[in-house]
N, C-alpha and C positions, 0 to 999 in steps of 0.2 A: 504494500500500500504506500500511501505519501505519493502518488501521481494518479495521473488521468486511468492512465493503465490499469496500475494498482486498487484503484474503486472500478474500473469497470467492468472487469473479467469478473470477479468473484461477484460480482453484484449479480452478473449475467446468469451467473451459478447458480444463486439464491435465488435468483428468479425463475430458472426453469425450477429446479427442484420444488419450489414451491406451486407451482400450475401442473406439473405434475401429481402431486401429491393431491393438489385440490380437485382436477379431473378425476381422479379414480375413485375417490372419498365420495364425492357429486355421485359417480357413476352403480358407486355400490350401494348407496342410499335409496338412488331410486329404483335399480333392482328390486333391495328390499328393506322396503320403507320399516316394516314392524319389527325386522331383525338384524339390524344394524351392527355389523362387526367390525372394529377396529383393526388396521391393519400399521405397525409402524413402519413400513418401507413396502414398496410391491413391486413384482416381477416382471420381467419382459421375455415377451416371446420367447423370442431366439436364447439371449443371452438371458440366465432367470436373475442373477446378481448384477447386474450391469448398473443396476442405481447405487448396491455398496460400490463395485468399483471406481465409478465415477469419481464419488465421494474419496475415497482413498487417493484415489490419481490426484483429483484435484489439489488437494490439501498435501501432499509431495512435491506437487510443483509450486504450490505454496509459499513452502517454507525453502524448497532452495532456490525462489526467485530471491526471499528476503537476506538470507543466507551464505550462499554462492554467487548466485549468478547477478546480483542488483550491484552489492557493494564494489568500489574501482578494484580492490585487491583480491576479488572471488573469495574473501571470508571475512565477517564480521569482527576478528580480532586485532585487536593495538599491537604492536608491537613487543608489548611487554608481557601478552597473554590478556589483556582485561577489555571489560566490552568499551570500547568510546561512546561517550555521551548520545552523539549523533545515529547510534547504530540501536539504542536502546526499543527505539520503536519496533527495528526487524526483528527483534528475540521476541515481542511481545505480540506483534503479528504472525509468526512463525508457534507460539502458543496455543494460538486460536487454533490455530491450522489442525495440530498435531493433537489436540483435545477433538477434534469433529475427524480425524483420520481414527483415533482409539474407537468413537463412537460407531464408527463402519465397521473397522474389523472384527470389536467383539461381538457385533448383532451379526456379521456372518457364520462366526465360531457356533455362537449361538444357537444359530438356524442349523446349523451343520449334522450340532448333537442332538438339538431338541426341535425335530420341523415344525411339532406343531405351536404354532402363531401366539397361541393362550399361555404357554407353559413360559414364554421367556417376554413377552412383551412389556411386562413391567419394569424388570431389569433395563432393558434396552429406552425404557422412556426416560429412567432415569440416569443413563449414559447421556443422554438425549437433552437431559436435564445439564448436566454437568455442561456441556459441551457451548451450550447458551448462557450460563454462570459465569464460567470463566470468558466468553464474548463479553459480557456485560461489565465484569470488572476490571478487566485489561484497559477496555476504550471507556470506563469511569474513571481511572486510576493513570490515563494514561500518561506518557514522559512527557507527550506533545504539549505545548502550550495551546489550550484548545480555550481559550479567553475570547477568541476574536468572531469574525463569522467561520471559520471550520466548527468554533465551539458551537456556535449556536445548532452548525448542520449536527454534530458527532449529540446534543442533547437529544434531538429528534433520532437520530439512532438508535440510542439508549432506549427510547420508551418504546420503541419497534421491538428491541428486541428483550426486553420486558414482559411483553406480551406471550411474544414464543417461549420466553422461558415458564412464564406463570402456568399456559394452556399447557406445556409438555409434563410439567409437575403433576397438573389434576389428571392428566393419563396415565401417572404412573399406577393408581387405583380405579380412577372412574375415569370412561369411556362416553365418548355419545361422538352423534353427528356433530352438535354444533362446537363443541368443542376441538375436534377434526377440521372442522370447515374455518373457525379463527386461527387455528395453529397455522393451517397450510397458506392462510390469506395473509398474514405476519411475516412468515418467510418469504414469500413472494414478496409486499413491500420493502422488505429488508434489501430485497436486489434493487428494485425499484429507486430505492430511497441511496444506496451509492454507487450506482448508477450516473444518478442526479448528482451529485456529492463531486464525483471524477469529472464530470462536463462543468460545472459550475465553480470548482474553488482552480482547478489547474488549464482553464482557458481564457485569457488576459478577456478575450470578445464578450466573454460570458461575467465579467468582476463587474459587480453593482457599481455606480456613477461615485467617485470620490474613494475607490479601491482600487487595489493592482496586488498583482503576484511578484512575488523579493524571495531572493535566493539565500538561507538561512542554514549555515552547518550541514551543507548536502543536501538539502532538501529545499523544494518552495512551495512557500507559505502566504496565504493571504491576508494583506496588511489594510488597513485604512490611514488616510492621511490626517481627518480630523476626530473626535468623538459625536460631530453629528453624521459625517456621512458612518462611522461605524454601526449607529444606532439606528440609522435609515436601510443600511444592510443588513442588519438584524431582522427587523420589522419586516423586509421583503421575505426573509427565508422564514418566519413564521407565517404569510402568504403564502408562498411557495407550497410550504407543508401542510397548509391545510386543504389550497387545490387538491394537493395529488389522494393525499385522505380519500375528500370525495370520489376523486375516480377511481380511486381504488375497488371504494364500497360498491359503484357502479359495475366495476368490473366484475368485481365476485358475484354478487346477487345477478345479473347478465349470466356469467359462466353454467350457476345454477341453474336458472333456468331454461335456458338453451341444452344442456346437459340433459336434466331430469327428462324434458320433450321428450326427446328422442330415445332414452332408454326406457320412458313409463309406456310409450307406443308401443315399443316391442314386449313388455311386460303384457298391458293390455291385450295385444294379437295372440300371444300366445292362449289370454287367460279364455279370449274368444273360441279360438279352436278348440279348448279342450272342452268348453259348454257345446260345440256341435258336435264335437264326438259323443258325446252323452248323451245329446238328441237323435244323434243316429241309432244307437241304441236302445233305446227307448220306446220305437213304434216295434222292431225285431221280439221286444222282452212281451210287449203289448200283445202282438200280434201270438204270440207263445203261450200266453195265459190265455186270451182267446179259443185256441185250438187244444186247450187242455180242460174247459170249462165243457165247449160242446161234445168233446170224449165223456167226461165226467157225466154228463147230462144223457148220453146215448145209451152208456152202461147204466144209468138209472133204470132210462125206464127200459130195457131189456129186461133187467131184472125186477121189472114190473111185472111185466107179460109172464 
C-alpha cells in the first residue's frame, strides 16, 4: 500500500471477493428461503478451492510487494539489521496480509479433515474474525500520520471494516441470511472504498482545491497548504463517503433482487411441474378406483343371484 497501486489491487480483491460471496448467499437464499445454510467460503466448478487459493496467492504477493519487491534495496532492512522508520508501514501491511493468508489455509486444512461445512464453520469464522481485528488495529494504530485527509479516508475504513468484523463475530455462533448478506456487502465496500482511496489521495488531478501530493520519507502523502482548505477537504470526503454509502445500499438490495428473480422462477417451475405430475396421476388413481368399484359392485350382485 502507500500508492495508487497499493489501494487499488487489493481493493479490486475485496471487491470481487465480496460480490462473490454476496451472489451465492442471494442465490442460496432464494433456492431456499425457509432453510437457509451458511456457507463460509464456496466452491467453483472446475477448481473447488480456487477462492482459498486466490486468497492465499493474493496475500503472498502481498507481502513480498511490501517486503521485497516495493522497497529500493528488495528488503525492508537498515543496515544494521533494524526496520527504518519509513518501512514500518510495509511490516504492518505485510501483517494484514499474512493474518487473511492463515485464514485461507486453515479453512482448507479444515475442509480437508472435516468436509462437512457445520463441523468447522465456527472455527473458521472466527479465523475470519481475527483476520478483520488485526485489519482494524494495524490501520487504527497505524505508523502513518493519518491527521490529514488520508486520515479522514483510513476513519471511513475503519468503520467498513468494523462492520465485517462485528457480522463475522455473530457467525461464529448464529447464522442467518441477513447477516451473510451485510458481511458480504462490507467487504465489497471495503474494495470499493480503497479503490477510491488509490485514485483520490495519489492523483495530483484528483487532490481537493488548496491540496497537493509531497514526497515524504519514501512515500507520498497528501498535504494541504492552509487549515481551511484542509477542513474543506475533509468535509468533501465525508461527501464522498456518504454518496458511495448510498450506492452501495442501491447496489446490494438491486443485486438481491435481480438474483432472487431469476432463481425463485426456477424454484417456482420446478414447484409447477411436480403439481402436474401429481395431476397426471391422479385421473390414472381415479380412473382405478372407478374400475375397482364397478368389479366390486358386479361380484355383489352375482352373488345376489
Amino acid at each position: 500500500m502507500g500508492s495508487l497501486v497499493g489501494h487499488v489491487l487489493p481493493g479490486l480483491a475485496f471487491y470481487l471477493l465480496g460480490l462473490w460471496h454476496l451472489f451465492n448467499h442471494i442465490k442460496i437464499h432464494a433456492l431456499n428461503p425457509n432453510t437457509y445454510t451458511f456457507f463460509p467460503w464456496f466452491p467453483t466448478p472446475k477448481i473447488k478451492y480456487l477462492e482459498l487459493y486466490i486468497i492465499m496467492a493474493g496475500s503472498c504477493t502481498s507481502i513480498s510487494m511490501e517486503l521485497f519487491i516495493g522497497p529500493h534495496r528488495h528488503q525492508p532492512l537498515d543496515t544494521d539489521g533494524t526496520i527504518p522508520s519509513y518501512h514500518l508501514r510495509n511490516f504492518e501491511h505485510s501483517l494484514i496480509s499474512a493474518t487473511f493468508f492463515m485464514y485461507a489455509f486453515f479453512t482448507l486444512v479444515l475442509h480437508k479433515i472435516r468436509p462437512k461445512v457445520h463441523q468447522y464453520v465456527g472455527l473458521t469464522q472466527l479465523l475470519g474474525s481475527l483476520a478483520f481485528a488485526q485489519m482494524l488495529l494495524l490501520f487504527h494504530l497505524h505508523s502513518t500520520d493519518h491527521k490529514g485527509v488520508e486520515g479522514q479516508y483510513h476513519f471511513f475504513l475503519q468503520l467498513i471494516i468494523f462492520v465485517s468484523l462485528t457480522t463475522t463475530l455473530m457467525c461464529v455462533s448464529y447464522t442467518s441470511f441477513l447477516l451473510s448478506f451485510v458481511r458480504s456487502l462490507s467487504v465489497l465496500f471495503q474494495g470499493i472504498w480503497l479503490i477510491v482511496m488509490g485514485f483520490m489521495l495519489w492523483t495530483p488531478q484528483f487532490m481537493p482545491k488548496g491540496c497537493f501530493v509531497n514526497f515524504e520519507e519514501g512515500h507520498q502523502v497528501a498535504r494541504c497548504h492552509s487549515k481551511e482548505a484542509l477542513k474543506r477537504a475533509k468535509s468533501l470526503v465525508n461527501i464522498e463517503f456518504s454518496c458511495y454509502l448510498i450506492a452501495v445500499a442501491i447496489f446490494g438490495v438491486s443485486i438481491y433482487l435481480f438474483v432472487t428473480k431469476i432463481y425463485s422462477k426456477n424454484v417456482e417451475y420446478q414447484e409447477i411441474l411436480a403439481f402436474q405430475d401429481e395431476e397426471e396421476e391422479e385421473p390414472i388413481d381415479a380412473e382405478g378406483q372407478k374400475m375397482s368399484i364397478i368389479g366390486e359392485s358386479k361380484s355383489f350382485i352375482h352373488m345376489g343371484k
